[in-house]
C-alpha positions in Angstrom: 120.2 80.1 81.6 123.5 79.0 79.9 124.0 75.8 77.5 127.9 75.4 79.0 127.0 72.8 81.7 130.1 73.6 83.3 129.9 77.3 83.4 126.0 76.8 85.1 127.2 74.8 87.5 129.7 76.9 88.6 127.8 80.1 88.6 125.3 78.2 90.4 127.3 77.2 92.8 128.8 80.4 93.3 125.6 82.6 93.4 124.2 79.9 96.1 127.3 80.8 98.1 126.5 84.4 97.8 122.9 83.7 99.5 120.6 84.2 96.0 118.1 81.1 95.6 119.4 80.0 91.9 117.2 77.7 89.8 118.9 76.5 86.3 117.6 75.7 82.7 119.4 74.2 79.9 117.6 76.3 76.8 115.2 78.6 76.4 112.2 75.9 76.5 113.6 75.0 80.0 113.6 78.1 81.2 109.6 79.1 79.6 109.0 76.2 81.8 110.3 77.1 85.2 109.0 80.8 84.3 105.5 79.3 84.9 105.7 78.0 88.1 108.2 80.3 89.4 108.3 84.1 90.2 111.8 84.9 89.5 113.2 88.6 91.1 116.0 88.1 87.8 117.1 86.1 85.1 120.9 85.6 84.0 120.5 84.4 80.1 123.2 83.6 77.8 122.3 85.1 74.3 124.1 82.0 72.0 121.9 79.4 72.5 121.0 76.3 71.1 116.9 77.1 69.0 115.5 80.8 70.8 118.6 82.7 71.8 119.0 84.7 74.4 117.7 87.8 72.4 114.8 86.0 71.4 113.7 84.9 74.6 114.5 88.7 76.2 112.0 90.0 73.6 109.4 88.0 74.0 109.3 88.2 77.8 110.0 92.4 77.4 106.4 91.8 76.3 104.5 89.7 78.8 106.5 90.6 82.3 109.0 92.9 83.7 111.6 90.9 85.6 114.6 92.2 85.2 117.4 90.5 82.6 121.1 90.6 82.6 122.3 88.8 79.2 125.4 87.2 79.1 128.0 86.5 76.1 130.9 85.9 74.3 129.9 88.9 71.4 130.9 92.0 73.3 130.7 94.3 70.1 129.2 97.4 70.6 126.1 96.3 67.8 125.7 93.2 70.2 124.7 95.3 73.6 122.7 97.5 72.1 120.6 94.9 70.3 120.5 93.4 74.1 119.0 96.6 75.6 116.6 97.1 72.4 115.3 93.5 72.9 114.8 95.2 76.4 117.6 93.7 79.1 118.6 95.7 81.8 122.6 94.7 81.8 125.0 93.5 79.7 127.8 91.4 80.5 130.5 89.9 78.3 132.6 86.8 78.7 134.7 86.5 80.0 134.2 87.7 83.5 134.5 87.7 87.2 131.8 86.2 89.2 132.4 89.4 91.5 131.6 91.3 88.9 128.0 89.7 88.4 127.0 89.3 91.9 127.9 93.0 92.1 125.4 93.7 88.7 122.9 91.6 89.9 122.6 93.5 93.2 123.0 96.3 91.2 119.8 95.9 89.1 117.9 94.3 92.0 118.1 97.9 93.7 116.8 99.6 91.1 113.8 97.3 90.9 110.8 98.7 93.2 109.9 97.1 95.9 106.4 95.0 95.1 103.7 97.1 96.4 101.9 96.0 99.1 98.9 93.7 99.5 95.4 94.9 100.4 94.8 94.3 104.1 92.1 91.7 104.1 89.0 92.3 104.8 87.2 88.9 104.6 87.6 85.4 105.8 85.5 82.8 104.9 85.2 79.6 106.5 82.2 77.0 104.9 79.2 78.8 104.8 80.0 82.2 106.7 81.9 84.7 105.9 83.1 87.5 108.2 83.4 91.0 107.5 85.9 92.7 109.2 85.6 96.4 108.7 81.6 95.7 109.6 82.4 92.9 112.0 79.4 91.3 110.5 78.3 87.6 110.0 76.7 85.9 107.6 76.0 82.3 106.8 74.8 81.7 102.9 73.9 85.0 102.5 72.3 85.7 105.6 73.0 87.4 108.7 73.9 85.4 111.7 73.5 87.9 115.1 76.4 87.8 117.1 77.0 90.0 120.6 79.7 92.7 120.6 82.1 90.2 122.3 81.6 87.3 120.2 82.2 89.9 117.1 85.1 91.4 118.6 86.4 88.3 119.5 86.0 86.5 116.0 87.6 90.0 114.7 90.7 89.0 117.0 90.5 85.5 115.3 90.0 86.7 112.0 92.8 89.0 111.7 95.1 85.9 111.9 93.3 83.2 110.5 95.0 80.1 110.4 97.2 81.1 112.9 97.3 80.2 117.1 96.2 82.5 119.2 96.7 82.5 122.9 94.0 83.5 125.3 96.0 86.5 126.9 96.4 87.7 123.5 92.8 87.0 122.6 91.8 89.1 125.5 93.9 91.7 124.4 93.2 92.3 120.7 89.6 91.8 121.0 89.3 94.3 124.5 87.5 91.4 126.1 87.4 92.4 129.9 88.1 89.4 132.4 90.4 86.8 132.6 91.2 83.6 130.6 88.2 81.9 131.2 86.2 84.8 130.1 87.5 84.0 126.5 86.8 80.4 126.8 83.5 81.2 127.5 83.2 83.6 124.5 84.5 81.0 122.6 81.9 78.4 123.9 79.2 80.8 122.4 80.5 81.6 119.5 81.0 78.1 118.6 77.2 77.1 119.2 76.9 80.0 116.6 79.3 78.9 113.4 79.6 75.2 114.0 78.0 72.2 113.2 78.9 70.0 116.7 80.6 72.7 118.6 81.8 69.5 120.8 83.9 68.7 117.5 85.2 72.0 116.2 85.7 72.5 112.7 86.8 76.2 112.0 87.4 77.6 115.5 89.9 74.8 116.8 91.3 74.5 120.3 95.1 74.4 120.5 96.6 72.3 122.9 98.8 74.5 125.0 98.3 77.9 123.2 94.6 79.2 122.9 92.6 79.0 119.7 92.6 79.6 116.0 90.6 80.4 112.8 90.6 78.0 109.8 89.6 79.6 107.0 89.0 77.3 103.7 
């Protein structure tokens, strides 16, 4: 965030070069503004700024998030980086400077960040009514318990893993431990159909792809 139209341009242009995803903002309100619809991994903020400075806006989000900030100025007095780092930005770098310099800072402070931790493995999927629990491998539609066979839970297991995503029958086969050939998964899939869908004729949820095998469509 920098009010030099010039100077954002360029830096945008050269971090964009360097392979970082760069979105600009003109003032502080801009930037509040992208900060909601965007998850930023760092922000570069100039501290003079037209209305909330630089300081202003590192202290208030200090109190409501943790993405890293490397401030950027013309005031390189020793009082002037320390108020940065007590309004709580991680770096400090004056003008002028090399745009080496802050590719090398930015990488610099985007190593030190951890790593975001890892989501829970999912354990349902639900698609209209049912919902499928896949640590139980169990069924239920509104509530209640549909019956399914040990292939046709396997199977929607297999499915469910990677819902939303094509599935081809030799993989089906595999990941589900469904003995036979192809057509022993078609038929599974026949089943199971009669068992979650409406018209199984005109499948809503467990679609046929043309060329690939089947998939899951969760809502």
């Amino acid at each position: 965030m920098d009010d030099d139209t010039r100077l954002r341009d360029l830096l945008q242009r050269y971090l964009s070069d360097q392979g970082f995803r760069i979105t600009t903002a003109v003032d502080a309100a801009d930037a509040r503004a992208k900060l909601t619809s965007i998850a930023f991994d760092l922000l570069v903020l100039d501290i003079m700024m037209p209305g909330e400075t630089g300081l202003q806006l590192t202290e208030t989000l200090r109190r409501e998030s943790a993405v890293p900030i490397l401030l950027l100025t013309a005031m390189n007095e020793t009082e002037n980086r320390i108020a940065g780092f007590e309004c709580g930005a991680d770096d400090y770098l004056p003008k002028p400077f090399e745009p080496r310099e802050l590719v090398l800072r930015i990488n610099a402070i985007l190593r030190r960040v951890p790593p975001p931790a890892a989501a829970p493995p999912q354990t349902k999927v639900v698609f209209g009514e049912f919902c499928f629990d896949l640590e139980r491998e169990e069924l239920t539609r509104a509530g209640a318990f549909v019956r399914l066979t040990t292939a046709e839970a396997s199977l929607l297991k297999a499915l469910a893993r990677r819902a939303g995503e094509p599935i081809s029958r030799d993989d089906l086969g595999e990941e589900s431990m469904i003995s036979g050939n192809t057509r022993t998964i078609d038929v599974q899939v026949t089943r199971l159909r009669r068992k979650i869908e409406i018209d199984p004729k005109f499948p809503r949820y467990l679609q046929t792809v043309r060329g690939t095998g089947y998939v899951l469509m969760p809502d």
